[in-house]
N, C-alpha and C positions, 0 to 999 in steps of 0.2 A: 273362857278361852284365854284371858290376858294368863289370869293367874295362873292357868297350866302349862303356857310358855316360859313365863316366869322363872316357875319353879323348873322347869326343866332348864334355862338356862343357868340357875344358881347351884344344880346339882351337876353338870359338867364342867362348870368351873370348877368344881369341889373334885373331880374324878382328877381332872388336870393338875390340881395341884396336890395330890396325893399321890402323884403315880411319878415314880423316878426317870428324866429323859436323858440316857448318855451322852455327853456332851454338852448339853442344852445349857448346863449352868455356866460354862464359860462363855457360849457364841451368843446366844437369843437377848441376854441383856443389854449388851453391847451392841448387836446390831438392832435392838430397841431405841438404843440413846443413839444408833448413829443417826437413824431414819427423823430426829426432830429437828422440827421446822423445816421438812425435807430435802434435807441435808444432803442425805444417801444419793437422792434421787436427781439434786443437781448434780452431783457430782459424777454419776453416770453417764446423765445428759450434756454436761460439758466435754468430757473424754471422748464419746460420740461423736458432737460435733467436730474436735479437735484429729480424728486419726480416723474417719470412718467416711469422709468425703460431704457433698454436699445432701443426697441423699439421708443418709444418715443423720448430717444436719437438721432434715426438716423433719425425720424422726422424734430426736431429743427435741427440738422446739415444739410440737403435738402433745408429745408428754407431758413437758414441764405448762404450756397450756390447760391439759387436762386436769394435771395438779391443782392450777391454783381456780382453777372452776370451781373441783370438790372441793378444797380449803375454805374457799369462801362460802361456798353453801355449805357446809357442815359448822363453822362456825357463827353464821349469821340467822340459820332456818333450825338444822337443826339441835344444837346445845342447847340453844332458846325456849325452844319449844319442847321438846323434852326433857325434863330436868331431874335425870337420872343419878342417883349417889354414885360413885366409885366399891368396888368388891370391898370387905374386909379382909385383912391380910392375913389374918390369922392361920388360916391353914397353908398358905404358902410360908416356903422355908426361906430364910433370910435372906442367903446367899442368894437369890432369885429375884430380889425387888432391889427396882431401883434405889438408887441414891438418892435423887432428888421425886420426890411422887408429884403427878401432875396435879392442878389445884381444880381444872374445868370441872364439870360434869362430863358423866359417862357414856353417854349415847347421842352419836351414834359414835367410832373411833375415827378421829383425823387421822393419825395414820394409819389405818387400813383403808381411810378413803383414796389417801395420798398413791401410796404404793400401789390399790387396783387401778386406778387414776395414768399414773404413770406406764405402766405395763401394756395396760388398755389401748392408750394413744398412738405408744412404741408400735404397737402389732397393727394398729388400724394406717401405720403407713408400712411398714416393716415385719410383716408376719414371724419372721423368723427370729428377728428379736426379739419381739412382745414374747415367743414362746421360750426363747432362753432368759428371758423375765421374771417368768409365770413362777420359778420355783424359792426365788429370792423377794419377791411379794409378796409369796404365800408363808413364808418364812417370819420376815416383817408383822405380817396380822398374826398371826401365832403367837408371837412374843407377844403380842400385847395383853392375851391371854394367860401365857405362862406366866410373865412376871407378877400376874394379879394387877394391874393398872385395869383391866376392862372384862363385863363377860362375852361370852361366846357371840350372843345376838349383838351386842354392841360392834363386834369387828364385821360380823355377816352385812350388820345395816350399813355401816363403814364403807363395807368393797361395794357392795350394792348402789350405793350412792357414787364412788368411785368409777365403778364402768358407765354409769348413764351421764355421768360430765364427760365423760373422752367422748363418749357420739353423740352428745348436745356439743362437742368442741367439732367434732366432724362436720355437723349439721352448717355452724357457721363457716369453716373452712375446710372442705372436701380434702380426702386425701386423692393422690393422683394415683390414677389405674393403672394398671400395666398393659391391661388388654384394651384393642381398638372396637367399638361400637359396629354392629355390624350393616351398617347403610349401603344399598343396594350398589351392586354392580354396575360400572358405566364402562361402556365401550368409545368413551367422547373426547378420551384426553389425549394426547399421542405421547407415546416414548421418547424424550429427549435424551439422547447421549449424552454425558456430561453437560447434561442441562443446554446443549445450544437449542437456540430459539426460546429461552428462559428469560424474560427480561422480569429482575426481582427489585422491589422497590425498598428500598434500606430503610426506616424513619429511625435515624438514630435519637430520637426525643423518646420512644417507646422504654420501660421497664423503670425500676425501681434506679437513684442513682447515688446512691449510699456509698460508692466504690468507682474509681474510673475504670472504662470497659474498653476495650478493644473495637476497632473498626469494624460494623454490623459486615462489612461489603466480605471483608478478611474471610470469615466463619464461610459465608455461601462458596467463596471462590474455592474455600477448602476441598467441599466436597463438589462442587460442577462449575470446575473451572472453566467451563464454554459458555457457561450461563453469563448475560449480560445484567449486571448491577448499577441501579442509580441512587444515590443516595439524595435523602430528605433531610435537607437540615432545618435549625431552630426558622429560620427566618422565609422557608421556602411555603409552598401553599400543597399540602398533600394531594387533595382532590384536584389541583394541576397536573403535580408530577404525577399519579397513576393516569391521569387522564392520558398523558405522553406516552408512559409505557405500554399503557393496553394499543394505541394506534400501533407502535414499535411494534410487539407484538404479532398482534393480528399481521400486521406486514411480514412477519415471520415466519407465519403460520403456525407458531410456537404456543406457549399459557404467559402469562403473568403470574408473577410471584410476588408476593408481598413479606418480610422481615420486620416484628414488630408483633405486637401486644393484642387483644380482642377490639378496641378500638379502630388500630389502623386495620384490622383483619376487616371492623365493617365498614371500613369506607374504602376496601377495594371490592367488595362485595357486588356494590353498586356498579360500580366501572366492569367488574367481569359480566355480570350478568348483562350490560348494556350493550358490552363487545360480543355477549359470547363468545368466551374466551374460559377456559378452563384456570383456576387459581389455584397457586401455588402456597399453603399456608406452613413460614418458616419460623418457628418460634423463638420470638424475643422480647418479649413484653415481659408483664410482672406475674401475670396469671396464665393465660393465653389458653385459657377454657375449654373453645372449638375445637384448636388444634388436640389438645388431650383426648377429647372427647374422639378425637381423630383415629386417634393412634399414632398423632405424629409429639413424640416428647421430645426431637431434637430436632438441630437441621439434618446432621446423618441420616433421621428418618425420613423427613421429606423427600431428599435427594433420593434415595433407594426407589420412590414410590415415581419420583419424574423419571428415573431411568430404565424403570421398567414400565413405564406407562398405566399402573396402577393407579385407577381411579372410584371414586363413586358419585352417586347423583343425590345431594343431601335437602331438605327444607328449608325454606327461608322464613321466616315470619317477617308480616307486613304493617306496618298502622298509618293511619291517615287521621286529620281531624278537620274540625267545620272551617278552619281555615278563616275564623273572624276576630281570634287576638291577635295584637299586635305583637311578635317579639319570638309567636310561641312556634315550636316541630310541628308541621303541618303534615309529614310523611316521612318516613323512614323505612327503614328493616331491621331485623336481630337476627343472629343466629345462634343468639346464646338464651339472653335473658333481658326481656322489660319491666319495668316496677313504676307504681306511683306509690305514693307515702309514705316511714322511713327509710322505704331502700333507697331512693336516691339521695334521700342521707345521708344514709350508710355511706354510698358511692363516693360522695363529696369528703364525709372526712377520714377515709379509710383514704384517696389518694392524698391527701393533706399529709396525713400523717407519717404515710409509707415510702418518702426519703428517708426521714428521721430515724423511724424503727423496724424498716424491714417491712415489705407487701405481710407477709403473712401475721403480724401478730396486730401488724396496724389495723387488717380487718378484724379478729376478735375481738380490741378497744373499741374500734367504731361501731359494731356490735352491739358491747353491752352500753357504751353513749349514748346510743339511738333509742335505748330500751328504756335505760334509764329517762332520760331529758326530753324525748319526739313526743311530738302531738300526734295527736288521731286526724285523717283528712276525712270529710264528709263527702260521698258522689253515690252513684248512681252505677250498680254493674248488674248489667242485661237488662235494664228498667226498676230493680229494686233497691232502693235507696239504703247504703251503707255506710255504719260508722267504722272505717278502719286505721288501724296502724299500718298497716302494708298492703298494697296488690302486686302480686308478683305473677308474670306469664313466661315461661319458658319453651322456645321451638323445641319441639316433643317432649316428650313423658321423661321425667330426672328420676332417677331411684332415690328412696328415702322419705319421708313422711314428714318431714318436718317445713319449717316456714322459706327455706332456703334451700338451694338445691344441693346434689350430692354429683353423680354425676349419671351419663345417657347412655342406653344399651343401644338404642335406635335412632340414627338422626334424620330418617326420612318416613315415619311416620304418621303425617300429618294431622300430629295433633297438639294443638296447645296443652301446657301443662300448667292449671292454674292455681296460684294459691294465697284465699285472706287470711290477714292477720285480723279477729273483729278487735274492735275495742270495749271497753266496759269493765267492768269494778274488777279491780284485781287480777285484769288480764294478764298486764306482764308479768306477775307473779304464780300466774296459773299457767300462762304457756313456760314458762322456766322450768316449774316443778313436774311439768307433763314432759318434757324434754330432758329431764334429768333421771325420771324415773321408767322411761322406754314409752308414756302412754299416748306418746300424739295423736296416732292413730285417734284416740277417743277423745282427745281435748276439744270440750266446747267452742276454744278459742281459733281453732285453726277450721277452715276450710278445704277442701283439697278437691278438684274436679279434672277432668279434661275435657276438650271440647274445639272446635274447629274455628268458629269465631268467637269472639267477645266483643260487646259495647261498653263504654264505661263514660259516662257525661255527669252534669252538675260541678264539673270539676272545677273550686275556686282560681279565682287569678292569684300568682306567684307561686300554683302548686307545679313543683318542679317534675319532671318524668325520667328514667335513667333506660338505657338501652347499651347492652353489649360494654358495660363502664364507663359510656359518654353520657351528659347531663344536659338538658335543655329543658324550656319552661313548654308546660302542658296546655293545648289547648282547651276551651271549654269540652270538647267532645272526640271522646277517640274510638277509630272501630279498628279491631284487629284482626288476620286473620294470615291464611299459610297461604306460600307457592309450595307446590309439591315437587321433589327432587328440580328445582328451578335451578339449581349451581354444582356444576361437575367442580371436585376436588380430589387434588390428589391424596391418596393414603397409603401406608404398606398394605 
């Protein structure tokens, strides 16, 4: 079988370069030499960001991610380990080969990984440009063909490796949906007119601060000018000031709102549910997950959703522990995601990082740090004792297969969405190349269940736990499990 691939790749080279393409000798070599060291492909991505808004922004930043995923695994896995000669030139015409010829080995091609790489990413936030992509990518791996630099299966292995880095880049950083999840109908919230009886709590400590921002209080009065706003600052106590607002509130007979990141979203979580009091989630944080998961991707969205009194009744997830280390979470909630073992990691230096270089790529760094440098935790989940890299529990079911979530069709489903990282010989090397080539689903190394509760104990002292992007130390023993539609929110 090698050999008859082989040969059929070394006789459509041979067809390629005997067959005359109009045109082809002035454009393909040239957009061959522009595409190195992806060159082409930054400079796409910079023009994007620069005239195509912020959106678009996190377009080209996906891409140029995806990019150097496949660069590095085509350079580090696969040249290595394949160590394929380059075509003979001989039946290509002059006029068609490069200037300078590349010196690597031939398989798989970096730039067809690059270019499907880039394309890929483009369209997994941006469909409509990924597809005005698709024909100047496809162009790009072509040339590498025509010019005689590479054969056929060389560029095929190339893109192929290419698409499975843009959704092993997705895997780590989700792109945002456009469509809202569909969690059940609540009749619990009431219509506020220009948001009166809204009292929205500001935490201007929330989001990334690479840039100075505008007054959080500004954006809400924009759109519900009767909504009442309190602002949190550096030195005030949060879980004071919502405690203030839900009493306000409730005196209102109005919701509470909250302005601010997944973090401050779970620590008014607590305070609505305790008021009953319907919450208002206004996005300003760096991620701000739930509210996506929402359908709410602005404040415009929220507001639309408090003035027409549009709500739903979503899950909460719950954990508690034995309550015998000192220091450690004895209880909480999520309405996103919980982790023990790299993720909260992950958590720590993805917020470390992400003044310096921007929320989003600071999580792909922290990412591959975690992979690279983290240890395995040893414990105990359901009774059976595991060596893992990661536990990760998500309130309901995340679409996607991998070790980190994507994003949620259902937010009132009642069911955790669980998922190990194992550890063991050449995991992180095995969950990489299962993530790069679409096969998670099968990889040994991942886990994947749902389920209503979970136990997880034996857990060492100093093992940290992450909830909804905040970080606290783990107690010896945690049990997790749902409230069902326990929090009216608002949504379009």
């Amino acid at each position: 079988m090698r050999e008859k691939l082989s040969s059929w790749d070394r006789s459509l080279f041979d067809k390629v370069a005997a067959r005359h393409w109009p045109g082809g000798d002035r454009v393909l070599p040239r957009l061959s030499r522009g595409a190195d060291h992806g060159l082409l492909w930054l400079g796409v991505a910079g023009g994007a960001a620069l005239l195509g808004g912020p959106r678009a922004g996190r377009a080209a930043l996906r891409g140029v991610a995806s990019l150097a995923v496949a660069s590095a695994t085509v350079n580090t896995l696969g040249k290595r380990t394949v160590r394929r000669g380059r075509p003979v030139l001989d039946a290509v015409p002059v006029i068609r080969r490069l200037s300078r010829q590349p010196f690597t080995t031939s398989f798989p091609s970096g730039h067809a990984a690059s270019a499907a790489a880039f394309a890929t990413g483009v369209a997994l936030e941006r469909p409509g440009w990924g597809l005005a992509l698709a024909p100047l990518a496809a162009s790009v791996c072509f040339s590498r063909v025509y010019t005689g630099v590479h054969y056929p299966g060389d560029v095929l292995a190339g893109a192929a490796l290419g698409v499975g880095a843009a959704f092993a880049v997705r895997g780590l950083a989700p792109a945002l949906s456009p469509s809202a999840a569909p969690a059940r109908p609540s009749a619990g919230a009431p219509a506020l007119p220009d948001g009166r009886g809204l009292v929205v709590v500001a935490n201007g400590g929330s989001g990334q601060r690479t840039s100075p921002r505008a007054a959080p209080g500004a954006e809400v009065l924009k759109e519900l000018p009767a909504a009442e706003v309190v602002a949190c600052g550096p030195g005030d106590s949060l879980a004071d000031v919502l405690e203030e607002a839900a009493v306000r509130a409730a005196g209102l007979g109005g919701a509470l709102g909250v302005y601010g990141g997944d973090g401050t979203v779970n620590a008014a979580v607590g305070v609505a549910l305790r008021h009953r009091l319907p919450l208002a989630v206004l996005p300003g944080g760096t991620y701000n997950h739930f509210a996506h998961d929402l359908g709410v991707h602005s404040v415009a969205d929220a507001a639309r959703a408090v003035r027409a009194g549009r709500a739903a009744a979503v899950d909460v997830g719950r954990f508690s522990g034995d309550g015998r280390r000192p220091g450690a979470r004895h209880e909480g909630h999520f309405v996103n995601t919980f982790g023990i073992g790299a993720y909260p990691e992950l958590v720590r230096i993805r917020e470390r990082w992400a003044p310096r270089f921007g929320a989003w790529p600071a999580g792909v760094a922290a990412a591959v740090r975690v992979l690279r440098t983290g240890t395995p935790v040893e414990l105990r989940v359901n009774g059976r004792r595991r060596r893992l890299w990661a536990l990760f529990a998500g309130n309901c079911a995340y679409r996607g297969l991998g070790p980190t979530p994507v994003r949620r069709h259902d937010l009132a489903d009642g069911q955790l969405d669980v998922r190990l990282i194992l550890a063991g010989r050449l995991a992180r090397t095995r969950l990489l190349a299962a993530a790069l080539t679409g096969m998670l689903k099968h990889s040994p190394v991942l886990r994947a269940y749902r389920t209503h509760r979970l136990s997880v104990d034996g857990i060492a002292p100093g093992t940290p736990l992450a909830f909804d992007g905040e970080i606290a130390p783990a107690p010896g023993s945690v049990w997790l499990a749902k409230d069902r539609r326990a929090l009216v929110v608002y949504r379009p």
